[in-house]
C-alpha positions in Angstrom: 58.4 110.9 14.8 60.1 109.1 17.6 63.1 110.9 19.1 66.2 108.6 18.7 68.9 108.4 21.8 72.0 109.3 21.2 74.6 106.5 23.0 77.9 105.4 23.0 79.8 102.4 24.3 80.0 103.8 27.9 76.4 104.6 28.2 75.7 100.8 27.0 74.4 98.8 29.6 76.9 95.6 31.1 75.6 92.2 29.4 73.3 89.7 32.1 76.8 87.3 32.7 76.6 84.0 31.2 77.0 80.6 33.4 80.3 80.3 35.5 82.4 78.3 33.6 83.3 74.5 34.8 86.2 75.5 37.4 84.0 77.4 39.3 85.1 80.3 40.6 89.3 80.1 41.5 89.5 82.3 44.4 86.4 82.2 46.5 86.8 82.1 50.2 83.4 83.9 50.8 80.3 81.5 50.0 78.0 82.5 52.1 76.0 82.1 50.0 77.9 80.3 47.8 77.2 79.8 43.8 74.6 77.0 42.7 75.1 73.7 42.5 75.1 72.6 38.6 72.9 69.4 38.9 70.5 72.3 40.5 71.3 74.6 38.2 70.3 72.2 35.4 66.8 71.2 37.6 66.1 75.1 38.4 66.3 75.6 34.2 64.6 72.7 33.3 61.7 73.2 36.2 60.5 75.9 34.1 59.1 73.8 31.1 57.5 71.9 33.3 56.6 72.8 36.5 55.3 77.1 35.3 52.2 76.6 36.5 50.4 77.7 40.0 50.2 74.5 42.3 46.8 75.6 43.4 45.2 75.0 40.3 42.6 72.3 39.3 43.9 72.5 35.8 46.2 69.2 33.9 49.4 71.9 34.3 48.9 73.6 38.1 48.3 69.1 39.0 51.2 68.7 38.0 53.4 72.0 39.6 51.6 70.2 42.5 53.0 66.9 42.2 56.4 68.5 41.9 56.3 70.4 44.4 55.3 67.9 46.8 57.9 65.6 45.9 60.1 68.4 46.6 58.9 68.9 49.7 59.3 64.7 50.2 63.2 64.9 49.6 63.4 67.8 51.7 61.1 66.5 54.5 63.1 63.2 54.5 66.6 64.2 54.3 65.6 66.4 57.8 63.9 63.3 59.7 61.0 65.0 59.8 57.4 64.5 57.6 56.2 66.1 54.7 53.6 67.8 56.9 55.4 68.9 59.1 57.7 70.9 56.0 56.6 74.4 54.9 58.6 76.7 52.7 59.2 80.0 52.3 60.5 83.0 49.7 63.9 82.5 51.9 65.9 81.9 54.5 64.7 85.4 56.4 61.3 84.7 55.2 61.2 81.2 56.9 62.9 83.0 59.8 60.3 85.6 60.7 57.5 83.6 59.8 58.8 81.0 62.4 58.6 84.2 65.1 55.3 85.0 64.3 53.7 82.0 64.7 55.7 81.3 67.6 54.9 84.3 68.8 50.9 83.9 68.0 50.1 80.8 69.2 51.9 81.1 72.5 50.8 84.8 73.3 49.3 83.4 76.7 52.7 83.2 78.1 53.8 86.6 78.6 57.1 86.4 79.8 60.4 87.7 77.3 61.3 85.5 74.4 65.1 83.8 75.5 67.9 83.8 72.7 71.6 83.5 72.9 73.8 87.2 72.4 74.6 85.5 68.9 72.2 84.8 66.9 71.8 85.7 63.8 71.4 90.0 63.7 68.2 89.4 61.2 66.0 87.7 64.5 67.3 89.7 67.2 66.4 93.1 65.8 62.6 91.7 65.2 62.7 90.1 68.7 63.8 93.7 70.1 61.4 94.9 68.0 58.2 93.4 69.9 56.5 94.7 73.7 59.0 92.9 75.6 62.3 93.0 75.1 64.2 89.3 74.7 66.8 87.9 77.3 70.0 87.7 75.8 71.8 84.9 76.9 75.5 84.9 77.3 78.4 82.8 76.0 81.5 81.9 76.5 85.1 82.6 74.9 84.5 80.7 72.0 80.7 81.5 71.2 78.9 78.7 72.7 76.0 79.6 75.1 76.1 79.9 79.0 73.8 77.0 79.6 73.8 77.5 83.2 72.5 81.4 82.1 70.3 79.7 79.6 68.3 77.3 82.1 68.4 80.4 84.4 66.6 82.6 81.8 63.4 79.8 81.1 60.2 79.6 83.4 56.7 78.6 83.0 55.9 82.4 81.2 58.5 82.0 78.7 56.8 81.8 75.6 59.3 80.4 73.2 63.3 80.2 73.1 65.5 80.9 70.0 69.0 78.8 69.8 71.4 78.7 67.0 72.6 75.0 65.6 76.2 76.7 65.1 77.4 79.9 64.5 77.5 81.6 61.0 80.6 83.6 62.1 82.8 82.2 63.9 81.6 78.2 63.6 80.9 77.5 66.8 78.5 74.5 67.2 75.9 75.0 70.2 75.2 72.8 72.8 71.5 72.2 71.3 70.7 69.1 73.0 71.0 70.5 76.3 69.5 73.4 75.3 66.1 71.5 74.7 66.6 69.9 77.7 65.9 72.4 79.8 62.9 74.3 77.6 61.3 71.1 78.3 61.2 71.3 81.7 59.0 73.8 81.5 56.8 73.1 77.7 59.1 75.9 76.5 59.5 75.3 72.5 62.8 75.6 71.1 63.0 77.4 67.8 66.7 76.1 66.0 68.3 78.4 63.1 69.6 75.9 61.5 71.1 78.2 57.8 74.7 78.1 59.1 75.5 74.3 58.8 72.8 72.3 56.9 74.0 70.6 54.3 77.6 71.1 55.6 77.0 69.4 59.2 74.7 66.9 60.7 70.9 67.5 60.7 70.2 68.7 64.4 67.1 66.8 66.1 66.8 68.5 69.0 64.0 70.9 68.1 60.0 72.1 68.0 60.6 74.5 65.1 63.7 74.5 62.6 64.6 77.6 59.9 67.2 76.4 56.7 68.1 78.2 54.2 69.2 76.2 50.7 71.3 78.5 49.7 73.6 76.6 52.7 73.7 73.5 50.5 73.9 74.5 47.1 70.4 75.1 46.3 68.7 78.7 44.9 67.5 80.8 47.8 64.6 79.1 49.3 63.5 79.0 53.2 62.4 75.8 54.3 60.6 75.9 58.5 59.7 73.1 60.0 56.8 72.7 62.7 56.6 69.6 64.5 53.2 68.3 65.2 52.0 69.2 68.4 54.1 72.5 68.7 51.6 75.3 69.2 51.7 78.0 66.5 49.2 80.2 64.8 49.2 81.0 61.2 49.7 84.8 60.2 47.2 87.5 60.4 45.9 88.6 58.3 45.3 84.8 56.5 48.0 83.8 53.7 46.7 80.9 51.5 50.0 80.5 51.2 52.0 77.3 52.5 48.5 76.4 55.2 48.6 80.1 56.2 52.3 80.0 57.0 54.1 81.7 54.2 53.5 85.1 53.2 54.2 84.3 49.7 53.5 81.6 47.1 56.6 79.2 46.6 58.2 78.9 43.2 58.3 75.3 42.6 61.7 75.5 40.1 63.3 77.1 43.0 61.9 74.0 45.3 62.9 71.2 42.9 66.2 72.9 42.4 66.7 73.1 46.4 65.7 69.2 46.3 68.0 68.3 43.7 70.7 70.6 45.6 69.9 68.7 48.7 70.1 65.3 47.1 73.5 66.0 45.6 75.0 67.4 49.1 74.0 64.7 51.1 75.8 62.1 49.1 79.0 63.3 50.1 78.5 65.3 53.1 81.1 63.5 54.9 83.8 63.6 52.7 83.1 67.1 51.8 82.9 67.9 55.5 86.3 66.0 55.9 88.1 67.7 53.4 86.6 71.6 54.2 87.7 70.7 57.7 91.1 69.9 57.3 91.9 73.1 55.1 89.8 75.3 57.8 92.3 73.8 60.3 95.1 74.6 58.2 93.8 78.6 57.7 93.6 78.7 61.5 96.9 77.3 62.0 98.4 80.0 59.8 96.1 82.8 60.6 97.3 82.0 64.5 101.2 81.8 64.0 101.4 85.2 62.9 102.1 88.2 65.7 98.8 89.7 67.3 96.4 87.7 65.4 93.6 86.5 67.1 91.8 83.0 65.6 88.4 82.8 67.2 85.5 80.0 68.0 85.6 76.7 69.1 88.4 75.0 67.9 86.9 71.6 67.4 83.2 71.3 67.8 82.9 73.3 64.8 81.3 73.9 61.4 83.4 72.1 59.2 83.9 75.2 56.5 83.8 78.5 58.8 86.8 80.2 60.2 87.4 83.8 61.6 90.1 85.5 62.8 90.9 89.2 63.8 94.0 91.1 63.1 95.1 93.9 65.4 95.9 97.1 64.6 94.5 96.4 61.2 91.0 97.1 59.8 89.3 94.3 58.1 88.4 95.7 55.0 92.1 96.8 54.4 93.1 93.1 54.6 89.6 91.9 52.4 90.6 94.8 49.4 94.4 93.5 49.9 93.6 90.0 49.5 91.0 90.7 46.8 93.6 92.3 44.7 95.5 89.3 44.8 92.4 87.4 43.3 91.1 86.1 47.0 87.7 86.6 48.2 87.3 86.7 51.4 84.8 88.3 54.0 84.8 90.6 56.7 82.1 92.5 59.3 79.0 90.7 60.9 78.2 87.7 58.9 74.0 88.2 59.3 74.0 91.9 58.4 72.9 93.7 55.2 76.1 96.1 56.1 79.5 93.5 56.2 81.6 96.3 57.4 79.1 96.9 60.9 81.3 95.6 63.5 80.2 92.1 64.8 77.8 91.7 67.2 78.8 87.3 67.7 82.8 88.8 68.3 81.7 91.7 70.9 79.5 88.7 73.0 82.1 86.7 72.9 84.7 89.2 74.4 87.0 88.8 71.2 88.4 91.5 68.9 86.1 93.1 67.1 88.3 95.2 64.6 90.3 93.9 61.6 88.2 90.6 61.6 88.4 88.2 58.7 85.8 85.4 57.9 86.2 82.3 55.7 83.1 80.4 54.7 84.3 77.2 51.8 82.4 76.7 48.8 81.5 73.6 48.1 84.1 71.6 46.0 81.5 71.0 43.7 80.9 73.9 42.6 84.4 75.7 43.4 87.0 72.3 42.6 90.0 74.8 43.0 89.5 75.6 46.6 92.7 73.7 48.0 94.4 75.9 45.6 92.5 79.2 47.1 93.7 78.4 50.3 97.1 77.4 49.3 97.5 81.0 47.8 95.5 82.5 51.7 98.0 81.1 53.6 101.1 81.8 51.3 99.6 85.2 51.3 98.2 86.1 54.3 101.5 87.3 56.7 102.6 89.0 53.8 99.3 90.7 53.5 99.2 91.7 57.3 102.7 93.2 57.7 102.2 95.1 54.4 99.3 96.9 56.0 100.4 97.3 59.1 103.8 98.8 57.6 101.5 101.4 55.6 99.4 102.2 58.7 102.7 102.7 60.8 104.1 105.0 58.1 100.5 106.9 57.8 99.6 105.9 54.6 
């Protein structure tokens, strides 16, 4: 006879949570990434009648996955400038980041000098870079994040085999100087690899690129990796073969997730202006605050900018006192490296940049569409925040 378990209500496992509810969440300073849009929410669902089957078969059902998903890649392909071709995507963001070093890294092994990055760019691509024969060169940057470009056209020759550049930070906000930056790889046939995740959907497509990595979870999408190649950029597909995405991807791509990330797309783009012009006038009102109160320090550019990302570091404080303290007041906020699996490792964007690296605070917006109340959020940061700093600093004076 089967043994029975004995259980009570504590040993009862936590329901799956249903659907956030219209409002969105009422206190969430910390979308990165940030809930799902609900038109892609409804498209992600809906997919799944529809679009279950595998793309790669010759059946009526995997025809028509196929269909979708190349119209996916369409919207996607066409709301970055670029062709359908040209479009490959990827498990996620990280996933469409490493495959873009690999076959970087593959099809211009002739060239045997070090790979060049800047000091900040995302933790996720500089440990694989450090990981290869060569060790990268590390460009450096100034005050407010954005790279030495005098260092940078310094760093590139004829044996440099590929560079890596971020469109803006995912830290502090800071736009790079990209234009420039391609400038001077192509002065010596030197491809420029830009990690776009940061800003798209939430700033201007960049154009100045061979290879681009995005990440829809940036605009409101599910997590899916988009990389794009353009034609004539030498790459070589991963060994051994994928039949994944023309040898590209190491995994097959859900096409729910895809169409989802389309719709997402779609939905952002119709209002990235406006939603850019509102996220950057309550960033500028966080900074303003966070700045006027004693021995804070409000870092990154303070107008060529992400329109949604704001950092600043407290002194004498530790971050995560000041996260907790706001998060018992029903903020959530961020704090730590923004690109590592660890939020609480100190940051390796605010160390390059010479800035505070304890008691850090980061802000990354929602989307109003998905979190309506974030005026309201901010309103309560601000009428908060010197409030929450003395009080800490009070309990750390009287060793508490």
């Amino acid at each position: 006879m089967a043994r029975q378990c004995d259980s009570s209500p504590e040993d009862t496992p936590d329901p799956i949570p249903a659907a956030t509810n219209a409002q969105g969440p009422s206190g969430l300073l910390d979308a990165a990434p940030g809930p799902v849009l609900p038109q892609a929410l409804q498209t992600l669902l809906g997919a799944h009648e529809v679009a279950w089957a595998d793309p790669s078969a010759r059946h009526a059902d995997g025809r028509r996955s196929r269909a979708l998903l190349d119209r996916a890649r369409e919207v996607l392909a066409d709301g970055l400038g670029v062709r359908p071709d040209e479009v490959t995507l990827h498990a996620s963001g990280d996933q469409a980041a490493r495959s873009a070093l690999v076959l970087l890294s593959r099809g211009r092994r002739r060239r045997t000098g070090p790979v060049v990055a800047s000091a900040v760019e995302h933790s996720s691509l500089l440990r694989w870079l450090r990981a290869g024969e060569t060790a990268p060169v590390s460009v450096p940057v100034s005050l407010t994040g954005a790279v030495d470009l005098a260092a940078w056209r310094e760093s590139i020759d004829a044996q440099t085999p590929f560079a890596v550049l971020q469109s803006a930070n995912q830290e502090v906000g800071t736009r790079q100087p990209v234009a420039a930056a391609r400038a001077a790889t192509r002065e010596h046939g030197v491809p420029l690899l830009v990690d776009a995740r940061a800003g798209l959907g939430r700033d201007p497509v960049p154009t100045d690129f061979d290879v681009l990595v995005g990440d829809a979870t940036s605009w409101g999408g599910p997590g899916l990796g988009v990389l794009v190649v353009r034609t004539g950029t030498r790459v070589s597909p991963h060994h051994p073969p994928s039949p994944h995405e023309g040898g590209f991807a190491l995994d097959p791509v859900d096409v729910p997730t895809a169409l989802a990330a389309a719709e997402a797309w779609q939905q952002t783009a119709a209002r990235r202006d406006d939603e850019g012009g509102d996220a950057r006038l309550l960033v500028e009102r966080i900074r303003a605050t966070a700045g006027a109160i004693e021995d804070v320090d409000v870092v990154g550019d303070p107008q060529d900018r992400l329109p949604h990302v704001c950092t600043f570091s407290v002194l004498y404080v530790d971050g995560e006192t000041i996260v907790d303290a706001l998060a018992q007041r029903g903020l959530a906020v961020a704090s730590g490296s923004a690109c590592t699996a660890d939020t609480l490792e100190p940051s390796h964007v605010l160390a390059a940049m010479g800035a505070l690296t304890q008691g850090n605070v980061r802000i990354t917006l929602p989307l109003e569409s998905v979190a309506p109340g974030r005026a309201d959020a901010v309103d309560r940061l601000c009428s908060l925040l010197d409030e929450v700093v003395r009080g800490a600093r009070a309990r750390i004076a009287a060793g508490h």
